[in-house]
C-alpha positions in Angstrom: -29.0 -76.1 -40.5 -25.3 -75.5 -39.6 -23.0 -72.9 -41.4 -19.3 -74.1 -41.5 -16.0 -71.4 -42.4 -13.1 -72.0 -43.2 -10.3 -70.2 -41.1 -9.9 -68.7 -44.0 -13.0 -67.5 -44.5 -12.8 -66.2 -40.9 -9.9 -64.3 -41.4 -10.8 -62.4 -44.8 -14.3 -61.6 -42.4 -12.1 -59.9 -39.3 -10.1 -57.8 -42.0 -13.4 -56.2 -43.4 -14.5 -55.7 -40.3 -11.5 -54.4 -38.9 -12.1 -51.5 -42.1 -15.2 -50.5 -41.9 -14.3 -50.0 -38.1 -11.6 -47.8 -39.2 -13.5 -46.3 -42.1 -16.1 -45.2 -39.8 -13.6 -43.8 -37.2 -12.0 -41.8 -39.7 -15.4 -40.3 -41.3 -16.5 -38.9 -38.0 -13.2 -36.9 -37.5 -11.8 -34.0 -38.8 -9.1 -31.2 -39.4 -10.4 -28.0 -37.5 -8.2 -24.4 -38.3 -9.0 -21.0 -36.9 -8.1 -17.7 -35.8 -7.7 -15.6 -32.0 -7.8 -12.2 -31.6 -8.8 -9.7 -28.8 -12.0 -7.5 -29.1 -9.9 -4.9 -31.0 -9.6 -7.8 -33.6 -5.4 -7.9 -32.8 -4.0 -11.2 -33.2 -3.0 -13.1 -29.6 -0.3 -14.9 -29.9 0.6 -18.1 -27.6 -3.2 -19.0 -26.5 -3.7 -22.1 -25.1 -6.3 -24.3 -27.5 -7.5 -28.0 -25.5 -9.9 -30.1 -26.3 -12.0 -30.4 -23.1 -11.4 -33.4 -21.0 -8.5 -34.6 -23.7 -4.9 -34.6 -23.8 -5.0 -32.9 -27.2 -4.5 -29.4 -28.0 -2.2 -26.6 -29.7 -1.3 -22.9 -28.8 -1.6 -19.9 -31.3 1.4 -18.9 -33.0 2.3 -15.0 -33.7 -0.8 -14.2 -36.1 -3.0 -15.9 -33.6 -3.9 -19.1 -35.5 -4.4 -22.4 -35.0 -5.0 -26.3 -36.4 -6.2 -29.5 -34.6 -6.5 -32.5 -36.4 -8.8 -35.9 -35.1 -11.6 -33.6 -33.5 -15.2 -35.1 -33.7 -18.4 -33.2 -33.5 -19.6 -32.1 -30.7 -16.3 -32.0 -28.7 -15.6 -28.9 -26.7 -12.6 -26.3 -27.6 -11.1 -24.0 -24.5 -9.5 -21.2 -25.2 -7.5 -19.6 -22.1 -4.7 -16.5 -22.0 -3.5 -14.7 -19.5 -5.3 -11.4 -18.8 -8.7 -12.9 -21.1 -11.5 -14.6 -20.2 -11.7 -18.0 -20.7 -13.7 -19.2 -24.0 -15.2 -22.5 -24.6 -16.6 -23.5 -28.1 -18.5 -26.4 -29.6 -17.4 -27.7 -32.4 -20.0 -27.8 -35.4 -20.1 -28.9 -38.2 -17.5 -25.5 -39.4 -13.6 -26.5 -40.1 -12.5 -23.1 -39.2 -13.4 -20.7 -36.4 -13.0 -17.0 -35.8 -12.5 -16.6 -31.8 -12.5 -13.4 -30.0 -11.6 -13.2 -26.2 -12.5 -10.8 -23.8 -10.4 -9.0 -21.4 -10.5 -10.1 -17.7 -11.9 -6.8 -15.6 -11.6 -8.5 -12.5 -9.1 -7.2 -10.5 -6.6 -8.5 -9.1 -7.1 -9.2 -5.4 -4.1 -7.8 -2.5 -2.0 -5.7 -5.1 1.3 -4.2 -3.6 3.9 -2.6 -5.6 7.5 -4.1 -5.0 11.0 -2.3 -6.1 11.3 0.1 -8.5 7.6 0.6 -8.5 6.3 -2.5 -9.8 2.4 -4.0 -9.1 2.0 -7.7 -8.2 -0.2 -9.5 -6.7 0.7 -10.7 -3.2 -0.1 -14.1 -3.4 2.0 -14.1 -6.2 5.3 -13.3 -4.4 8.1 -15.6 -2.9 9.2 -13.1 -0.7 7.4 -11.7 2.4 5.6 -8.0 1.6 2.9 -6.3 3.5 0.3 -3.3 2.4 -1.1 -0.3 3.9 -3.5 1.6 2.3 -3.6 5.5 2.2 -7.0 5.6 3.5 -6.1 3.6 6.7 -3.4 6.4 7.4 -5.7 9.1 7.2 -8.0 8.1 9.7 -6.0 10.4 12.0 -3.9 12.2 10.9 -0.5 12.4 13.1 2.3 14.5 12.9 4.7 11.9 11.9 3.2 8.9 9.1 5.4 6.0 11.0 3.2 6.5 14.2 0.1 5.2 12.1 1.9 2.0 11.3 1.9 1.4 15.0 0.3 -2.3 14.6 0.1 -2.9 11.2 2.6 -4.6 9.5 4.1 -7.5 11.1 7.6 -7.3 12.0 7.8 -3.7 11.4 8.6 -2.5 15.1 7.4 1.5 15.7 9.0 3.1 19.0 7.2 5.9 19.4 9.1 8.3 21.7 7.1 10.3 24.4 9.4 13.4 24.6 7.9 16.6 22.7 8.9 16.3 19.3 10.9 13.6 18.9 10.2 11.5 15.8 9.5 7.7 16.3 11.9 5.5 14.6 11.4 2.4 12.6 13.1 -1.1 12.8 12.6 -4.3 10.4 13.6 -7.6 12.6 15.8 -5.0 14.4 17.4 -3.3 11.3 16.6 0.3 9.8 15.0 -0.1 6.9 15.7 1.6 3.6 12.5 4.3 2.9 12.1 4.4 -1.2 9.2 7.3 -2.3 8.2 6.7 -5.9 11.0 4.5 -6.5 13.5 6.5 -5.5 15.5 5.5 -2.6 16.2 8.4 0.1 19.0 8.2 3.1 18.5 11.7 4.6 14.3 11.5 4.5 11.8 10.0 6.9 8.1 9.4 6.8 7.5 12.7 8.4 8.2 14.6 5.8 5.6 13.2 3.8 1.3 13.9 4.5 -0.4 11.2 5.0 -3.0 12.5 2.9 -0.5 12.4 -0.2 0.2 8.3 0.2 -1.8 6.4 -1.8 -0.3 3.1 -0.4 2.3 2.2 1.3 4.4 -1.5 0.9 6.7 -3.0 3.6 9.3 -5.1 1.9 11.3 -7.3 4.3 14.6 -8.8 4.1 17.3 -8.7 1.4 15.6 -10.6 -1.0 12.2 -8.3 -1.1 14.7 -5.4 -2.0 17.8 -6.5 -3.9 17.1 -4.3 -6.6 18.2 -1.3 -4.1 21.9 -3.1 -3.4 23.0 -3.0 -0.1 20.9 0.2 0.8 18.1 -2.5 0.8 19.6 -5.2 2.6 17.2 -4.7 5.7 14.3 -4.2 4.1 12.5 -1.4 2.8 9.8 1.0 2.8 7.6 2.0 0.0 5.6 4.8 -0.4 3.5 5.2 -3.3 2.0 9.1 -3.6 -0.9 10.2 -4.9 -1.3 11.5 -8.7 -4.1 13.5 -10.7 -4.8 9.9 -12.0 -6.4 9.0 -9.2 -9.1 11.7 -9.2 -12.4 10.7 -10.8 -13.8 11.9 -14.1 -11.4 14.6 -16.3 -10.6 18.0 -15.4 -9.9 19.7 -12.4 -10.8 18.8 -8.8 -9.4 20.6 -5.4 -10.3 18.9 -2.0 -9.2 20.2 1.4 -8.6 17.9 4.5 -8.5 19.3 8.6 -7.6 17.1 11.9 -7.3 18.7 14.9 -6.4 17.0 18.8 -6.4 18.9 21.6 -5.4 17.4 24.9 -7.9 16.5 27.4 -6.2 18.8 30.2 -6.5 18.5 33.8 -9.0 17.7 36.5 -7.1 19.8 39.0 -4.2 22.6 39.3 -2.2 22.2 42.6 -2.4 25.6 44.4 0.1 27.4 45.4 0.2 30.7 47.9 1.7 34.2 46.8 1.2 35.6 49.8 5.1 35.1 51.3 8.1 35.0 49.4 11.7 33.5 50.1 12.6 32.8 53.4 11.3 30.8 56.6 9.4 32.3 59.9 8.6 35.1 58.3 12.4 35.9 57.9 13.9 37.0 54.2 16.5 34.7 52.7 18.3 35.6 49.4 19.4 31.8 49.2 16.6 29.6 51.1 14.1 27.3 48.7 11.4 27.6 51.4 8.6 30.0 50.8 7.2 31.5 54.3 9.4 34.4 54.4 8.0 38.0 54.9 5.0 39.3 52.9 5.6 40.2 49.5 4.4 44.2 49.9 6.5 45.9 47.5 9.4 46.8 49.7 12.8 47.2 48.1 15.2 43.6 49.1 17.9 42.6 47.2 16.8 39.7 44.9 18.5 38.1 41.8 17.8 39.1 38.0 17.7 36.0 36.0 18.4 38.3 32.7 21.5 40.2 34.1 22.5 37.2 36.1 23.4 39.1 39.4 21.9 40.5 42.7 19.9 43.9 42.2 17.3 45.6 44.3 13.8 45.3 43.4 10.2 45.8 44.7 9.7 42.1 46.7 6.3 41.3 45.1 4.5 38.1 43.7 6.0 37.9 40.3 5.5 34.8 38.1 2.8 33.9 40.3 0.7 32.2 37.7 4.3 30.5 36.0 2.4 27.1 37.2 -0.7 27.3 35.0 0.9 29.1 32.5 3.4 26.5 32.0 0.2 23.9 31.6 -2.0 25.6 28.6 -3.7 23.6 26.0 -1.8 21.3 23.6 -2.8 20.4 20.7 -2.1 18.8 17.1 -3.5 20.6 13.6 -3.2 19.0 10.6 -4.4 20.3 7.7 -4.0 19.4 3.7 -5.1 21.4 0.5 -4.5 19.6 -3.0 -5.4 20.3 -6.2 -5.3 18.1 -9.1 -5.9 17.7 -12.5 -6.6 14.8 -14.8 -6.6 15.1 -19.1 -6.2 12.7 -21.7 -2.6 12.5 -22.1 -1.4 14.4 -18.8 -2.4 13.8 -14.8 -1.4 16.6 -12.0 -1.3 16.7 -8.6 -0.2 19.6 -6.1 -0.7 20.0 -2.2 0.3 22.1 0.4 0.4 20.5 4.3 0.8 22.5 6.9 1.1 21.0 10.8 1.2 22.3 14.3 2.1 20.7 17.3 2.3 22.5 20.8 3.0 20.5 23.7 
């Protein structure tokens, strides 16, 4: 047995078909509102809401709500902010959801602080910046900070002099570079003046466009130095600690000897103005010799004096650094005080 249609037949048979396609379609989805707020239950503004693996989603606006229209059951809302965890929801049969986010405790990975004391992350940055902790300074502690960056931040050049005393000095890409402590910019300080075991961190901003914000003071670079505060200690309440370094040189294997037996003059002879020394033995007879304090010829007993100038002149060196701080850490207020004193003898 064969059924024939009519084309018109067909037609009114596509159009109901074509309805209950769409009337099906439009059953399954619906209108879904809700709210966002932080664990505090404050309202977060501007969070990104996206169905997962779709093109459609919102943002919340200033009292932290949100609509989507078209969303099926069992699709997947994510919920993302920056400085929150990200949240991911399945959608129930419920047409309105009460979110809450969590702050993100991770932190954040190679933080440096940039001009005028700012924290970012490194990564982050267009410009080139490099980091040295405080705790890699106080390994040894130096007389002068800038000889414990010998090394450690590229394109930083250290020339550490090796006369007594003399303070190294510091060149970015062959410029002297501005030194900024706590944000404020100094011209007549260097790191020497600072303990190392008061630096938290230190940041190495290079070129003019790491430190614009310091004009042209900044146009070579920059030097930050970060010091340490009663917010660092742990727990509330008062806490002293009390830091010693001490170098002594390693000395010397062997002293070259020298006689005291003849004085001034040659072949047993006495010469006022000869360099040699194998003149006539130095018994405590009267010669005319020269006083270095009155700056002229007197007489005096001709005996071995300043013998022992040789090893005298060679004692012990050595470097002692020492650091006493006390700090304090409340509620509403964070201390910090130290005292550094340092040593050095050649």
């Amino acid at each position: 047995m064969k059924l024939k249609l009519s084309s018109k037949r067909v037609k009114m048979l596509f159009s109901l078909f074509l309805f209950f396609c769409v009337f099906v379609t439009t059953a399954q989805t619906f209108e879904i509102k809700g709210n966002v707020t932080d664990e505090s239950g404050i309202p977060l503004p501007g969070v990104s809401v996206v169905v997962k693996n779709t093109t459609k989603g919102t943002s919340t606006d200033f009292d932290g709500k949100f609509i989507l229209s078209n969303i099926q059951k069992g699709e997947t809302l994510v919920l993302s902010f920056i400085g929150y965890t990200t949240n991911e929801i399945i959608i129930n049969n419920s047409d309105y959801l009460n979110i809450s986010l969590a702050e993100e405790t991770q932190a954040l990975n190679e933080v440096v602080v940039t001009a005028l004391g700012i924290k970012r992350e490194e990564r982050a940055l267009g410009y080139a910046v490099q980091k040295v902790s405080g705790e890699n300074l106080q390994k040894i502690s130096v007389v002068n900070v800038a000889t414990s960056l010998t090394g450690k931040v590229s394109g930083l050049l250290v020339k550490n002099s090796s006369d007594f005393g003399v303070a190294p000095s510091l060149t970015i890409r062959g410029e002297e570079p501005l030194l900024v402590i706590d944000g404020v910019p100094y011209n007549n300080k260097s790191l020497g003046d600072i303990s190392s075991e008061d630096i938290e961190s230190l940041s190495v901003l290079k070129g003019a466009t790491a430190s614009a914000l310091y004009g042209f003071r900044g146009a070579n670079g920059a030097i930050l130095v970060t010091t340490k505060n009663g917010s660092t200690n742990e727990g509330l309440g008062i806490s002293t600690s009390f830091a010693t370094n001490t170098m002594f040189t390693a000395g010397f294997l062997a002293i070259p000897e020298r006689q005291g037996i003849y004085g001034r003059g040659t072949n047993g002879t006495y010469n006022i103005n000869s360099d040699s020394s194998w003149g006539p033995v130095m018994d405590g007879t009267i010669r005319n010799q020269w006083d270095p304090f009155l700056k002229d010829y007197r007489d005096y007993e001709y005996l071995p004096v300043g013998k022992n100038n040789f090893a005298n002149f060679l004692e012990q060196g050595y470097i002692t650094n020492n650091n006493i701080n006390v700090g304090y850490k409340g509620d509403v207020l964070a201390l910090r005080s130290s005292i550094n004193w340092i040593e050095n003898k050649g």
